[in-house]
Structures are given as structure tokens and as C-alpha cells.
N, C-alpha and C positions, 0 to 999 in steps of 0.2 A: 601762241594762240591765247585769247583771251578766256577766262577762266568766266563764265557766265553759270547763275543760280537764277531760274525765273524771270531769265531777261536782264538781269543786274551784275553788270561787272563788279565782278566782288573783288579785283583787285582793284579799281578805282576807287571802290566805297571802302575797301580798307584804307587807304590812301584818304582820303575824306575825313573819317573819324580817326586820324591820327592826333595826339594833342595839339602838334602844329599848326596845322589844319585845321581843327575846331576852336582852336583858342583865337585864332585871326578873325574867324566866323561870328567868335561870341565878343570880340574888341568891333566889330562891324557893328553888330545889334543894340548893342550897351550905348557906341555914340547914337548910331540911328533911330534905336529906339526911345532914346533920352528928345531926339530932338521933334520927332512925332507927337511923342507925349505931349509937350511940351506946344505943340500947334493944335494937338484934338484935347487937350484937357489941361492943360495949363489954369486956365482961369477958377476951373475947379480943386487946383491941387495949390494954388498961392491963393484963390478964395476962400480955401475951407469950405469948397461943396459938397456933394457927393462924386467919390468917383466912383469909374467901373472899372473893379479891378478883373475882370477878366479882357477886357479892350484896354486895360494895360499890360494884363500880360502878353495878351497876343502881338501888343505892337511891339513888343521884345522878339519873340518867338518868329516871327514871318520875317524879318531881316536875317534873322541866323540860318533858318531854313534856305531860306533863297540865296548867302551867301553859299551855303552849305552843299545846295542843289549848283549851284554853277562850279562850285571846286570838282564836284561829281563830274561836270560833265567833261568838264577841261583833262581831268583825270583819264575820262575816258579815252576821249578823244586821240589823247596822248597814247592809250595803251594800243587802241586801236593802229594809230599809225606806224609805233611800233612793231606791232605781229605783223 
């Protein structure tokens, strides 16, 4: 049976935050957030404009997350059909 806290298979999210696992999440977000940047603020980071470092951080942030969220789910799924 699957181990559930609050709805959240905590064996799959353990599985998730494994370094494995998040280090694949954060080589996801590093190219994809490189290449968003790079179409939302490009001009201003090879212009010397202003950027906005908080819409660069999140366009790092929202690829890892969403990678992160789908390892989650697959994890789940997995454990589910498992039990």
C-alpha cells in the first residue's frame, strides 16, 4: 500500500527529491530556462537594459518545478500500480 501524508505519496516524493531526480529536473530548467530567457529578455541582457531578475528567476524555477511535478506523478503512478 502506498504510504500517503495529506494526500501526497510520500514514497513517490521521496523518489522526486532524490539527487537523481532533481539533478535531471535542474539540467531540464538550466537549458530551458537559458533558452526562455533568452526569447523574453534577451534583448535586454545583450542590450544592457533593465532586466527583471525576478522573471528570470522564475523562468528557471517553473521548468524544474514542472519537471519535478511530472517525475512526481510517474513516481506515483508507478507506486500505485504497484500496491
Amino acid at each position: 500500500m502506498t504510504a500517503r501524508l495529506y494526500g501526497i505519496d510520500t514514497r513517490a516524493l521521496r523518489k522526486t527529491l532524490s539527487w537523481p531526480v532533481a539533478a535531471r529536473s535542474l539540467q531540464f530548467a538550466l537549458v530551458m530556462g537559458s533558452i526562455l530567457n533568452a526569447i523574453n529578455q534577451g534583448d535586454a541582457i545583450i542590450g544592457g537594459g533593465p532586466v527583471n531578475f525576478l522573471k528570470l528567476a522564475l523562468t528557471y524555477a517553473v521548468p524544474f518545478f514542472s519537471a519535478s511535478y511530472g517525475a512526481y506523478g510517474a513516481f506515483s503512478r508507478l507506486d500505485a500500480l504497484h500496491d
